[in-house]
KOLGU-4560 file (N, C-alpha, C; in nm, 3 decimals, padded with zeros to 5 digits):
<recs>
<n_xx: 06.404 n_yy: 00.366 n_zz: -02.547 ca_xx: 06.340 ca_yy: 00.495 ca_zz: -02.551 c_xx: 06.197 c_yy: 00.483 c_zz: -02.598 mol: A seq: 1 type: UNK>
<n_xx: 06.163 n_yy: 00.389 n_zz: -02.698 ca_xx: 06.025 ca_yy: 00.377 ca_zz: -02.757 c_xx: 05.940 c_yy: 00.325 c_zz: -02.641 mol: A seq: 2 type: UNK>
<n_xx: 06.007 n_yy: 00.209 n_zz: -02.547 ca_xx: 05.943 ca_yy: 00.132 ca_zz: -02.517 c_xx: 05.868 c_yy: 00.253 c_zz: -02.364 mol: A seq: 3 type: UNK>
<n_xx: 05.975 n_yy: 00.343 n_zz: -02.324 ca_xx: 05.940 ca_yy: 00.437 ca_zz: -02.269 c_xx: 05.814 c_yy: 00.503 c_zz: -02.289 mol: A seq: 4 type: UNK>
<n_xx: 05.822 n_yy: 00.585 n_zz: -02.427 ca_xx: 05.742 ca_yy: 00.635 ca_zz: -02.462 c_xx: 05.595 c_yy: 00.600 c_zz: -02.446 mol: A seq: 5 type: UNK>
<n_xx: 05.575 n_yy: 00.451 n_zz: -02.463 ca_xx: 05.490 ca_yy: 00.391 ca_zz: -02.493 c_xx: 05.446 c_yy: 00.362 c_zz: -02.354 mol: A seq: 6 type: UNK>
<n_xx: 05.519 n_yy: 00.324 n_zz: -02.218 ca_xx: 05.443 ca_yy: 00.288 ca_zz: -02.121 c_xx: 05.409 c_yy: 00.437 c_zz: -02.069 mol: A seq: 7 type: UNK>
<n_xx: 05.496 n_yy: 00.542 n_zz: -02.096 ca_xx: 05.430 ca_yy: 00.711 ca_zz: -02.040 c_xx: 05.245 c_yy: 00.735 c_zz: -02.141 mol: A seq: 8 type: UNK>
<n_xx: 05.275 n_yy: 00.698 n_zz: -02.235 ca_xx: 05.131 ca_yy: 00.722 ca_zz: -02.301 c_xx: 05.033 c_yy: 00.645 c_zz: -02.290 mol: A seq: 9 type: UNK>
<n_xx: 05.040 n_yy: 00.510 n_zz: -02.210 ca_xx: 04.979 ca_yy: 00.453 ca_zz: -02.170 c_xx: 04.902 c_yy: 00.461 c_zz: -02.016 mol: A seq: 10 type: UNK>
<n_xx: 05.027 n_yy: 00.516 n_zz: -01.950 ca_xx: 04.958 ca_yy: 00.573 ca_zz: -01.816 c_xx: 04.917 c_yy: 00.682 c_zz: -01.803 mol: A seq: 11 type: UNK>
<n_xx: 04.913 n_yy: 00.725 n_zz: -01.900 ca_xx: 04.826 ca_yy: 00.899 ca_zz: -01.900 c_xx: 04.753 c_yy: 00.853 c_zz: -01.958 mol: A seq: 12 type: UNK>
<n_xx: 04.676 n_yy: 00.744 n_zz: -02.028 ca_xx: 04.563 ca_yy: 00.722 ca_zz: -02.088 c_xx: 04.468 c_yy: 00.656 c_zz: -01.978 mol: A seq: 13 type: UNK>
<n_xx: 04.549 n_yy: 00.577 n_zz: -01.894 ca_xx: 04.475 ca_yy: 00.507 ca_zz: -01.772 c_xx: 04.464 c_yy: 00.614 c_zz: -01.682 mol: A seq: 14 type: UNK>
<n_xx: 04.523 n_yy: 00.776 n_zz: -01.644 ca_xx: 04.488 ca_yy: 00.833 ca_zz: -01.562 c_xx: 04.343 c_yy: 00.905 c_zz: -01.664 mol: A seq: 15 type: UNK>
<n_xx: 04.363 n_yy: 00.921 n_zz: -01.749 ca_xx: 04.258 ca_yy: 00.997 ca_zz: -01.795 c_xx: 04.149 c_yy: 00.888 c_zz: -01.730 mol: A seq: 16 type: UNK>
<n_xx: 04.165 n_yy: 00.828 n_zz: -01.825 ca_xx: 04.040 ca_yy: 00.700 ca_zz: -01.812 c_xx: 03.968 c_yy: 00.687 c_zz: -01.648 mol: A seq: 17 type: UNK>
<n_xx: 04.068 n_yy: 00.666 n_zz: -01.543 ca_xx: 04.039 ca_yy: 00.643 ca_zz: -01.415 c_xx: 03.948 c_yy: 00.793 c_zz: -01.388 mol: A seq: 18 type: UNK>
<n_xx: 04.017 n_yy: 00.931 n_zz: -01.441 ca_xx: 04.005 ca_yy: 01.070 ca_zz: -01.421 c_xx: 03.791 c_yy: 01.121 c_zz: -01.433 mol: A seq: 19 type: UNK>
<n_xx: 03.769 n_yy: 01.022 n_zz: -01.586 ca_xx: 03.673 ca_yy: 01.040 ca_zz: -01.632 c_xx: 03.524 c_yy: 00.975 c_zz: -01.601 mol: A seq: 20 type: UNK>
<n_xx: 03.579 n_yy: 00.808 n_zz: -01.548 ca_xx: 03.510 ca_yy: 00.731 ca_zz: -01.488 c_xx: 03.453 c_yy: 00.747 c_zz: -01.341 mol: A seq: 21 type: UNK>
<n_xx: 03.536 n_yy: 00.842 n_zz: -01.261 ca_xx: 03.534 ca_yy: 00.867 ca_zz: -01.128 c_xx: 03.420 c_yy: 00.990 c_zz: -01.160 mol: A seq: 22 type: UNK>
<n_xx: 03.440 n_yy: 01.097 n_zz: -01.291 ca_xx: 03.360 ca_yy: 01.158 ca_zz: -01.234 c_xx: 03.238 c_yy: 01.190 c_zz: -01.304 mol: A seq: 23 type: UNK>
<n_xx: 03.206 n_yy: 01.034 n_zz: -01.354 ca_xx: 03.059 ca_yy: 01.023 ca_zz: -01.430 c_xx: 03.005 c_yy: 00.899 c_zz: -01.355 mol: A seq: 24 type: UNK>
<n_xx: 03.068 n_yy: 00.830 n_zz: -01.236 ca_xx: 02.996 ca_yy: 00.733 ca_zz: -01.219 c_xx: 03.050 c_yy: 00.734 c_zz: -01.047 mol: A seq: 25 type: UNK>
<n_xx: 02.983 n_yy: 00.732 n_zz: -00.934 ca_xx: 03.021 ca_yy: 00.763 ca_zz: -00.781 c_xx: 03.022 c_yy: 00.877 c_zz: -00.741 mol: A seq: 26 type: UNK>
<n_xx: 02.996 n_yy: 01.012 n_zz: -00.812 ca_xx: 03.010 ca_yy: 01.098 ca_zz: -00.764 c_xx: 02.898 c_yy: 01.200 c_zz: -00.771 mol: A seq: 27 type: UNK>
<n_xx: 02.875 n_yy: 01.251 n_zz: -00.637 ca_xx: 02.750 ca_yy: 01.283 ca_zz: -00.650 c_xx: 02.786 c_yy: 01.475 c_zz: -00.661 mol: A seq: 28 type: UNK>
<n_xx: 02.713 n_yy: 01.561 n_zz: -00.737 ca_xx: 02.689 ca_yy: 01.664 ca_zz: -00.776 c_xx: 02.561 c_yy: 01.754 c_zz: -00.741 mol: A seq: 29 type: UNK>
<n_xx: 02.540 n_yy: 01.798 n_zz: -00.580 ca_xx: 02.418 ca_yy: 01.869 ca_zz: -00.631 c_xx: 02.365 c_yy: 01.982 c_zz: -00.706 mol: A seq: 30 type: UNK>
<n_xx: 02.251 n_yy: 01.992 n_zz: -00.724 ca_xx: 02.192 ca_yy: 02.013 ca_zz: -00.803 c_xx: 02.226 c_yy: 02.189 c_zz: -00.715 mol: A seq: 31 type: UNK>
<n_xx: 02.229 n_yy: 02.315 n_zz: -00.816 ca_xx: 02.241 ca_yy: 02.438 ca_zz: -00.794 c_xx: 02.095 c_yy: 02.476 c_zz: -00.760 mol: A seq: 32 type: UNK>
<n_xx: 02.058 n_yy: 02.592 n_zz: -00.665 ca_xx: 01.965 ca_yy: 02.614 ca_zz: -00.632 c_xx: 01.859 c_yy: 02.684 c_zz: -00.702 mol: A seq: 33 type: UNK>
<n_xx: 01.769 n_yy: 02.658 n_zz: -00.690 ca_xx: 01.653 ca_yy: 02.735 ca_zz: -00.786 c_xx: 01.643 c_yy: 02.681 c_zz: -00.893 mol: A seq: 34 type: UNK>
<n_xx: 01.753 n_yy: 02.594 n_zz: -00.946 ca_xx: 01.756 ca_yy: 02.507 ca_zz: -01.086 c_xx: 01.640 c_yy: 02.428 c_zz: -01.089 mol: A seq: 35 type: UNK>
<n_xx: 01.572 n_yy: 02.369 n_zz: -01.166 ca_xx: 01.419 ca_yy: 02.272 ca_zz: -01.178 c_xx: 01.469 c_yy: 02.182 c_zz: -01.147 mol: A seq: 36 type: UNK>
<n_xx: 01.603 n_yy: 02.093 n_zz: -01.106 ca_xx: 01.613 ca_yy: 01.996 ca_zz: -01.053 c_xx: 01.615 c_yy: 02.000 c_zz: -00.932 mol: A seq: 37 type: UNK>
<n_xx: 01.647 n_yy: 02.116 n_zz: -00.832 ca_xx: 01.629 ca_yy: 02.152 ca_zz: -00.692 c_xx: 01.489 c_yy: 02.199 c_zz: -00.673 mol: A seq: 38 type: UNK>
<n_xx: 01.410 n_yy: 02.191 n_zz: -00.773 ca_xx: 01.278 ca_yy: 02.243 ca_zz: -00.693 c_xx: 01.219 c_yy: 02.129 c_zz: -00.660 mol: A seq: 39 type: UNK>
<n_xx: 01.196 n_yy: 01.997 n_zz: -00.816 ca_xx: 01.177 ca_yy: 01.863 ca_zz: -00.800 c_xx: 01.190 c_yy: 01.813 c_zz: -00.684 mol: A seq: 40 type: UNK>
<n_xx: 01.325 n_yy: 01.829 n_zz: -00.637 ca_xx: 01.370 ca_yy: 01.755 ca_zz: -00.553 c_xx: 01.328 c_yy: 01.792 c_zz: -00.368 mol: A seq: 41 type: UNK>
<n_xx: 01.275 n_yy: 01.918 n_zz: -00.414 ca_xx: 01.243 ca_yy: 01.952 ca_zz: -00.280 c_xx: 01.085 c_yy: 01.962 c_zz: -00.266 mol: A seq: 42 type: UNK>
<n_xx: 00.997 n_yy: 01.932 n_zz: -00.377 ca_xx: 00.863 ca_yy: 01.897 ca_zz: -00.373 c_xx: 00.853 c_yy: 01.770 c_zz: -00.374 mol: A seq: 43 type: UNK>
<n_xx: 00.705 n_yy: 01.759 n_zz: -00.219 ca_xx: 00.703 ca_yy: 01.641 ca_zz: -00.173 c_xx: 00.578 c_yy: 01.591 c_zz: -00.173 mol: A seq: 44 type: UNK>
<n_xx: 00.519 n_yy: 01.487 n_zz: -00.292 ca_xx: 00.419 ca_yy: 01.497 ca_zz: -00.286 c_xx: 00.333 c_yy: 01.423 c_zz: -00.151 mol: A seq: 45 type: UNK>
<n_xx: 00.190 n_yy: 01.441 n_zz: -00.143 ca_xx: 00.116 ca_yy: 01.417 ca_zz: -00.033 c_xx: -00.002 c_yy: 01.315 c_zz: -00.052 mol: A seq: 46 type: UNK>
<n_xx: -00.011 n_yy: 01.228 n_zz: -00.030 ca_xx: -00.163 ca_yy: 01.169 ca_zz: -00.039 c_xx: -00.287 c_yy: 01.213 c_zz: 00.106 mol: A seq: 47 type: UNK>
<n_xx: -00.395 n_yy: 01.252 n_zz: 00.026 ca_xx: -00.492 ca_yy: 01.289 ca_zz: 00.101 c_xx: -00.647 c_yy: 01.228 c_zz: 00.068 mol: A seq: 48 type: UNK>
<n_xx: -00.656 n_yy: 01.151 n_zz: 00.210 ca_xx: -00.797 ca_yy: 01.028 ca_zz: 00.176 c_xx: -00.909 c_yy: 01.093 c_zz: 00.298 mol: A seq: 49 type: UNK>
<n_xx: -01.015 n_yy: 01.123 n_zz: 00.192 ca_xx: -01.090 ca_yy: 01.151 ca_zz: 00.346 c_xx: -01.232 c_yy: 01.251 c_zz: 00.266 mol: A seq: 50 type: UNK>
<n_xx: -01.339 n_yy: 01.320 n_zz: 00.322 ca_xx: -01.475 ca_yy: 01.352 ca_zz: 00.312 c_xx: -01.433 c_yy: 01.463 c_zz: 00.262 mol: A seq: 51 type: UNK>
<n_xx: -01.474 n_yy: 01.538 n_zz: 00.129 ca_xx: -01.471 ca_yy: 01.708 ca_zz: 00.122 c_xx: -01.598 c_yy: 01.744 c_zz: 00.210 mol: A seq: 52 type: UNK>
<n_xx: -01.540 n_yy: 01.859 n_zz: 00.249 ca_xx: -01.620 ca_yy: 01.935 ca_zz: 00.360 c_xx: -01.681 c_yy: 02.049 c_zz: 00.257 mol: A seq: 53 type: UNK>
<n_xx: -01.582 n_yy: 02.145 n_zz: 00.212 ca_xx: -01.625 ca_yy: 02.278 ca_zz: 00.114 c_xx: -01.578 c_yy: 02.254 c_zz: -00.014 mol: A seq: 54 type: UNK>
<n_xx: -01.630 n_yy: 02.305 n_zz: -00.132 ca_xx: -01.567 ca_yy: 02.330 ca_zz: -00.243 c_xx: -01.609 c_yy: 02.451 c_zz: -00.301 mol: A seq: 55 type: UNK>
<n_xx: -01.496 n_yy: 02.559 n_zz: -00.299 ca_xx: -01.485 ca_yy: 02.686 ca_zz: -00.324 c_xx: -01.458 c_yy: 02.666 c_zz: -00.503 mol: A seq: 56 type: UNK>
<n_xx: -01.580 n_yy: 02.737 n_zz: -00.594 ca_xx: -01.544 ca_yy: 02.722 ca_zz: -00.695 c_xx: -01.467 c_yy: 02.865 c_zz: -00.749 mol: A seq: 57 type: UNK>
<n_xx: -01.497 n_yy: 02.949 n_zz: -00.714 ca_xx: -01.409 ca_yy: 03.098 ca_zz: -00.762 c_xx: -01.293 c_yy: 03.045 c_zz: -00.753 mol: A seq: 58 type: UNK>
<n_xx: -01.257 n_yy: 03.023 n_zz: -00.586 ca_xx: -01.097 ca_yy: 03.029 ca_zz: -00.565 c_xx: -01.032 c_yy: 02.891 c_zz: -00.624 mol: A seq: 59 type: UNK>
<n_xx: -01.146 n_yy: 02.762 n_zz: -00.674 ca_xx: -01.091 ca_yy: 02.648 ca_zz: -00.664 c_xx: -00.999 c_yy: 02.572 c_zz: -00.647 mol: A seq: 60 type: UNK>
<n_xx: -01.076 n_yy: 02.561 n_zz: -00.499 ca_xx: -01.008 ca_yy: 02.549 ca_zz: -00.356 c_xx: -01.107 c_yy: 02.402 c_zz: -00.255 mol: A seq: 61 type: UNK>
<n_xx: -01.091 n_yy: 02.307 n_zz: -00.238 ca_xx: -01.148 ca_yy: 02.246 ca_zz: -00.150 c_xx: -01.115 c_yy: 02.228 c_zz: -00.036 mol: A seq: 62 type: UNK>
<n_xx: -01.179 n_yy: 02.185 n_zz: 00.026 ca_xx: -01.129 ca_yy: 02.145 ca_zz: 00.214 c_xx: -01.195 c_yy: 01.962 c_zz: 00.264 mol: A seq: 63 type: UNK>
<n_xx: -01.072 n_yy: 01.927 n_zz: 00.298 ca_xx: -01.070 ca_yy: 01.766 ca_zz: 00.332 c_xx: -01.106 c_yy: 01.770 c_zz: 00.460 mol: A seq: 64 type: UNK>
<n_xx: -01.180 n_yy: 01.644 n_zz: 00.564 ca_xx: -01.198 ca_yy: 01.686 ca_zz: 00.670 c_xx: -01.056 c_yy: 01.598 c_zz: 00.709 mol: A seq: 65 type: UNK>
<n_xx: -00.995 n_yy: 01.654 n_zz: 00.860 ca_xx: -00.946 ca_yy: 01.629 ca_zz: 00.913 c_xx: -00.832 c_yy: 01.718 c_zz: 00.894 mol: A seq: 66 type: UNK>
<n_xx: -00.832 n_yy: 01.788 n_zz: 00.778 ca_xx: -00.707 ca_yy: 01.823 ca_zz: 00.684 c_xx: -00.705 c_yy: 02.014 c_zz: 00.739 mol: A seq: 67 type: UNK>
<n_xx: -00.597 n_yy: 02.089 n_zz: 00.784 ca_xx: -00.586 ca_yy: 02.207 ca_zz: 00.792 c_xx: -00.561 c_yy: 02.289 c_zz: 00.662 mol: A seq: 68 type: UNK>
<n_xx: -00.491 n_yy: 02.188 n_zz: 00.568 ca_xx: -00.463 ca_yy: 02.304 ca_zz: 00.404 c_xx: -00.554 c_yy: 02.293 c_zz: 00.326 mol: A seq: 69 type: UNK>
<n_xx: -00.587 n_yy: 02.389 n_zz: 00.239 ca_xx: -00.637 ca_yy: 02.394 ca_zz: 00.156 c_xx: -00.600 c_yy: 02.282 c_zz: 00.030 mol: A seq: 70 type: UNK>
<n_xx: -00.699 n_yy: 02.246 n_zz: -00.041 ca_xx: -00.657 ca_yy: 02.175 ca_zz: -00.151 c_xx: -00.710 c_yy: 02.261 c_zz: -00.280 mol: A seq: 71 type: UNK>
<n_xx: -00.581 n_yy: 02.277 n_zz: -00.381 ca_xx: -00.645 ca_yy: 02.412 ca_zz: -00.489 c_xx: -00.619 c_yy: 02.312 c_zz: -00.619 mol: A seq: 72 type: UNK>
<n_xx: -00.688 n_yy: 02.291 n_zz: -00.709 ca_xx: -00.677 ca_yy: 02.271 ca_zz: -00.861 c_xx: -00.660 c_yy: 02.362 c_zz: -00.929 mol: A seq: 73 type: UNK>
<n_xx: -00.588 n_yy: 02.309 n_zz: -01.031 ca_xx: -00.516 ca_yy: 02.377 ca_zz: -01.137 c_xx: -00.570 c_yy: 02.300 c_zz: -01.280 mol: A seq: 74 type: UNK>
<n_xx: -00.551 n_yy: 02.386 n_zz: -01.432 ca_xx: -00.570 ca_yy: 02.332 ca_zz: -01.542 c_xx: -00.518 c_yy: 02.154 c_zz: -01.535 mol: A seq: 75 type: UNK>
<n_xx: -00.410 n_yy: 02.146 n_zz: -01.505 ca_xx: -00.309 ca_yy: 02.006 ca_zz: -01.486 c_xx: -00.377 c_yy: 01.942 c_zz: -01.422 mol: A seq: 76 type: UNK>
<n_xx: -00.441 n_yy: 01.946 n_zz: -01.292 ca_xx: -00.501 ca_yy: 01.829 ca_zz: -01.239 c_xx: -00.594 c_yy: 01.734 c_zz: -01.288 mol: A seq: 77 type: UNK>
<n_xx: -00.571 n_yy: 01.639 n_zz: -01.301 ca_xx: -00.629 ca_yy: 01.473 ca_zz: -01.388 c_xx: -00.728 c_yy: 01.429 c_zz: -01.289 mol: A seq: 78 type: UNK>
<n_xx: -00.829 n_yy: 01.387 n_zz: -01.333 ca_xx: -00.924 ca_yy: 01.375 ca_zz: -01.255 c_xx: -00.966 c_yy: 01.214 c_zz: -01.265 mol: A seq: 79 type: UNK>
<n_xx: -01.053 n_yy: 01.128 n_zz: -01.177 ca_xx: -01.071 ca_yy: 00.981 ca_zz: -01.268 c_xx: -01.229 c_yy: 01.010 c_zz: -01.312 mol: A seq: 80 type: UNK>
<n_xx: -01.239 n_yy: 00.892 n_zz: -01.405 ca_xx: -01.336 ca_yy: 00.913 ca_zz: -01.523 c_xx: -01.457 c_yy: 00.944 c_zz: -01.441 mol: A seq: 81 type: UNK>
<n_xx: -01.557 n_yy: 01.044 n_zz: -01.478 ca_xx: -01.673 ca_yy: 01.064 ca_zz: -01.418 c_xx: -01.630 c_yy: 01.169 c_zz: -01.285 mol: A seq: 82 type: UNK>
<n_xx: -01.564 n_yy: 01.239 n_zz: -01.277 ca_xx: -01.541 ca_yy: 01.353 ca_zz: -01.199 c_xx: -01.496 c_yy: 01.487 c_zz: -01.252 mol: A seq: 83 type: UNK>
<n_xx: -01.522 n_yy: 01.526 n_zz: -01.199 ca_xx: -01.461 ca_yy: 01.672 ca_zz: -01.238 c_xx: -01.468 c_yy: 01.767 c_zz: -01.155 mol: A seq: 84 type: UNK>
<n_xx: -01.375 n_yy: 01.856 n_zz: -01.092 ca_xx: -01.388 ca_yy: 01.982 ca_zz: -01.012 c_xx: -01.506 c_yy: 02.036 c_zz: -01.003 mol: A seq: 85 type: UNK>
<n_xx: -01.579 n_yy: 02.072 n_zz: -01.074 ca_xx: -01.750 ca_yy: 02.110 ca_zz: -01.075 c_xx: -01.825 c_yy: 02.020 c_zz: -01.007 mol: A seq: 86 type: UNK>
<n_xx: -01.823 n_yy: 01.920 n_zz: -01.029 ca_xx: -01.918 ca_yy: 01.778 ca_zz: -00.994 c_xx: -01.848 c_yy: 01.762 c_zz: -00.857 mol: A seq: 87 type: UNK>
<n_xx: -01.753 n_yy: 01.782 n_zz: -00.778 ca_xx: -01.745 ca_yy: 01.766 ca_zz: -00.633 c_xx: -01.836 c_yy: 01.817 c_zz: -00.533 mol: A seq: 88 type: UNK>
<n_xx: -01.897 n_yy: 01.768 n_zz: -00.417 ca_xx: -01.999 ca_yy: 01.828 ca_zz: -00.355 c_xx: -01.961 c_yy: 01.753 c_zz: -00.214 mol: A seq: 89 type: UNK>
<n_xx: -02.012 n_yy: 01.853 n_zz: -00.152 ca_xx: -01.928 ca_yy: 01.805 ca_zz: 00.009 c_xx: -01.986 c_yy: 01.677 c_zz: 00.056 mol: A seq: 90 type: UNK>
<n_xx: -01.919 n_yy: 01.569 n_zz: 00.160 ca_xx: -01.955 ca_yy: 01.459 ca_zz: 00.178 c_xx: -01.871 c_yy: 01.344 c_zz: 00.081 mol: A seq: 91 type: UNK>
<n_xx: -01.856 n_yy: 01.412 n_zz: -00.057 ca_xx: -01.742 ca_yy: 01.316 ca_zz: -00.131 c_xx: -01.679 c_yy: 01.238 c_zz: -00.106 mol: A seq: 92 type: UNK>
<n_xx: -01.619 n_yy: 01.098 n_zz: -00.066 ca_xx: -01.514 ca_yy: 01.075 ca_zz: -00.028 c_xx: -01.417 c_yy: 01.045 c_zz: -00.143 mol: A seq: 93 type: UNK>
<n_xx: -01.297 n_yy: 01.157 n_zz: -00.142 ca_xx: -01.191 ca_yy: 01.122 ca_zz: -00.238 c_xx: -01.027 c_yy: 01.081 c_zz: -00.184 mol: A seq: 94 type: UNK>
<n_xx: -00.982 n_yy: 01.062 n_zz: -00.293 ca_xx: -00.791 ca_yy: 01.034 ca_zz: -00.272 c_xx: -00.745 c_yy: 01.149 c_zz: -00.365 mol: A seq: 95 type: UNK>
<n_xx: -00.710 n_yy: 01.168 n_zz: -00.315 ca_xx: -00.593 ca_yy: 01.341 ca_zz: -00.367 c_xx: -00.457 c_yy: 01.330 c_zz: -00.317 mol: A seq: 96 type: UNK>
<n_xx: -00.383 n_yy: 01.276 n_zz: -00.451 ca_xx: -00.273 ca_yy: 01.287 ca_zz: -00.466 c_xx: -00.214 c_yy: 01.465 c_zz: -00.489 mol: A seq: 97 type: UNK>
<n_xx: -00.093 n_yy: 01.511 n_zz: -00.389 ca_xx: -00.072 ca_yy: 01.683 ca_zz: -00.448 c_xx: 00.063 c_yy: 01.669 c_zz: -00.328 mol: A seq: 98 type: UNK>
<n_xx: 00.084 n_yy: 01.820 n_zz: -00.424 ca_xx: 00.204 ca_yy: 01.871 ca_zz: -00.370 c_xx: 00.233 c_yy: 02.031 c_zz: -00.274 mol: A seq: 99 type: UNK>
<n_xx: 00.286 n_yy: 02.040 n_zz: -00.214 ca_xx: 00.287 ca_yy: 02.110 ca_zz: -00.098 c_xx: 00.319 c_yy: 02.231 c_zz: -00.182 mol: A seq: 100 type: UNK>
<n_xx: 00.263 n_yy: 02.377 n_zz: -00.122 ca_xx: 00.286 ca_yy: 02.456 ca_zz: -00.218 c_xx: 00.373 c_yy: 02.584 c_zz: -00.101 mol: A seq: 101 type: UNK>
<n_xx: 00.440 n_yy: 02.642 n_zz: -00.136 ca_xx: 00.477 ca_yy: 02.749 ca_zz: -00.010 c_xx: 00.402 c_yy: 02.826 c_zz: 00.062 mol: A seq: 102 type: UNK>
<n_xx: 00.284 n_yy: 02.841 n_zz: 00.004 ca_xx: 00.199 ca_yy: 02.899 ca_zz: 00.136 c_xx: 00.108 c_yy: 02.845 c_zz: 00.162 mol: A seq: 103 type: UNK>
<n_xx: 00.159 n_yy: 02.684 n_zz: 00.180 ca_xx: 00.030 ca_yy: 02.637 ca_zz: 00.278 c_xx: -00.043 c_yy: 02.543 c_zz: 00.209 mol: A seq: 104 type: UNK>
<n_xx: -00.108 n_yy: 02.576 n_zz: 00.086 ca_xx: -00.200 ca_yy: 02.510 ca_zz: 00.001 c_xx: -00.128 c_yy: 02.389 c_zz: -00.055 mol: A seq: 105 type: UNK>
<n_xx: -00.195 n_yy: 02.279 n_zz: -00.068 ca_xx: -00.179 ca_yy: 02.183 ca_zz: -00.175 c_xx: -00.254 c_yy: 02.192 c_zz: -00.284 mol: A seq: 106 type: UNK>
<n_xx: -00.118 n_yy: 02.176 n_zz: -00.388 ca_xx: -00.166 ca_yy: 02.142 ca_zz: -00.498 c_xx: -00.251 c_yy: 02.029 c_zz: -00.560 mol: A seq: 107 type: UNK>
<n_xx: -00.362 n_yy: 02.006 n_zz: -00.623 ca_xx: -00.385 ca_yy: 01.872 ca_zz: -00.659 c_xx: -00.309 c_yy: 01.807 c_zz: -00.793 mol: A seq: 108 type: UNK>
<n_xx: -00.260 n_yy: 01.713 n_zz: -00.788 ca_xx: -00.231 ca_yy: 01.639 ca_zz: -00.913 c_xx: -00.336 c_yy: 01.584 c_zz: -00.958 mol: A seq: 109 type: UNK>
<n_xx: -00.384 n_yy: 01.441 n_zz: -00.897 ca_xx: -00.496 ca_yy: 01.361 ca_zz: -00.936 c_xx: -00.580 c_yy: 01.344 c_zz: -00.813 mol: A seq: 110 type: UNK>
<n_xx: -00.725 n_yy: 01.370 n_zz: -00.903 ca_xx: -00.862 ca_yy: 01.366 ca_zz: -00.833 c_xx: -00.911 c_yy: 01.230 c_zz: -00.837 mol: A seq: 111 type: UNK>
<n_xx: -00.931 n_yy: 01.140 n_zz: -00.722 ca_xx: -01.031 ca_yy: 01.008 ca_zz: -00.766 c_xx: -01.126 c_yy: 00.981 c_zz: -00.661 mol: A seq: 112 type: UNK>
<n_xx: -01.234 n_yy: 00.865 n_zz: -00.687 ca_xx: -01.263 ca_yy: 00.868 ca_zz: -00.546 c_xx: -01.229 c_yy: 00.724 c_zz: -00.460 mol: A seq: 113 type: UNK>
<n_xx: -01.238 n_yy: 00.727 n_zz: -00.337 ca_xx: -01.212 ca_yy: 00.648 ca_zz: -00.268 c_xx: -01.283 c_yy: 00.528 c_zz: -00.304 mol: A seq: 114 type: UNK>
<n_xx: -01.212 n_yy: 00.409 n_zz: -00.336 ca_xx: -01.258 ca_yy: 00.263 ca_zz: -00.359 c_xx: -01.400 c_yy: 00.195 c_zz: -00.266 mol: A seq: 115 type: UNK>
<n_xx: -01.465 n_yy: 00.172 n_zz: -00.297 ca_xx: -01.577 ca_yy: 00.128 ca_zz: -00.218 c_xx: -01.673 c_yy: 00.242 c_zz: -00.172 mol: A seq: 116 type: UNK>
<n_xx: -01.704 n_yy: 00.394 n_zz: -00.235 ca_xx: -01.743 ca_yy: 00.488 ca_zz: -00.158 c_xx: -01.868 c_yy: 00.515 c_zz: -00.256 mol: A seq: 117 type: UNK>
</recs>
């Protein structure tokens, strides 16, 4: 009867065990919508290399050539040393790392300029 006991509490410890392992490790969970892990996951960032054409300082807003979206800065955007949103002037050639925004505009993350320019 003990020895019973003992292999029943043992295999309910291995189902737990199997129960717990399955569903912290192989199993995938997405993420609920609108949650900050579904927005992450659905922002895609963009690299953009090429001449500013305009730089709108009210709306601050630039325009890349070749490029149809707008590119807009924000407080957050990091700039490399010796630039700054003010100091852009058309003809620039930069790399603008950003992220797609729902209407259209990219966001900038980081401002630099193109290597050799």
């Amino acid at each position: 009867m003990k020895s019973n006991l003992v292999m029943i509490l043992a295999a309910t410890a291995f189902s737990a065990a199997l129960v717990i392992a399955g569903s912290s490790t192989g199993t995938f969970v997405p993420p609920e919508p609108g949650t900050n892990a579904a927005i992450q996951q659905t922002q895609q960032q963009k690299e953009v290399k090429g001449k500013v054409t305009s730089v709108n300082l009210d709306q601050r807003t630039m325009q890349i050539e070749g490029t149809s979206e707008a590119i807009v800065v924000t407080d957050g955007t990091r700039y490399a040393r010796g630039l700054s949103f003010q100091g852009l002037k058309a003809g620039m050639e930069l790399k603008i790392v950003a992220v797609a925004q729902g209407d259209g505009r990219l966001e900038a993350i980081e401002v630099s300029p193109v290597a050799g320019s």
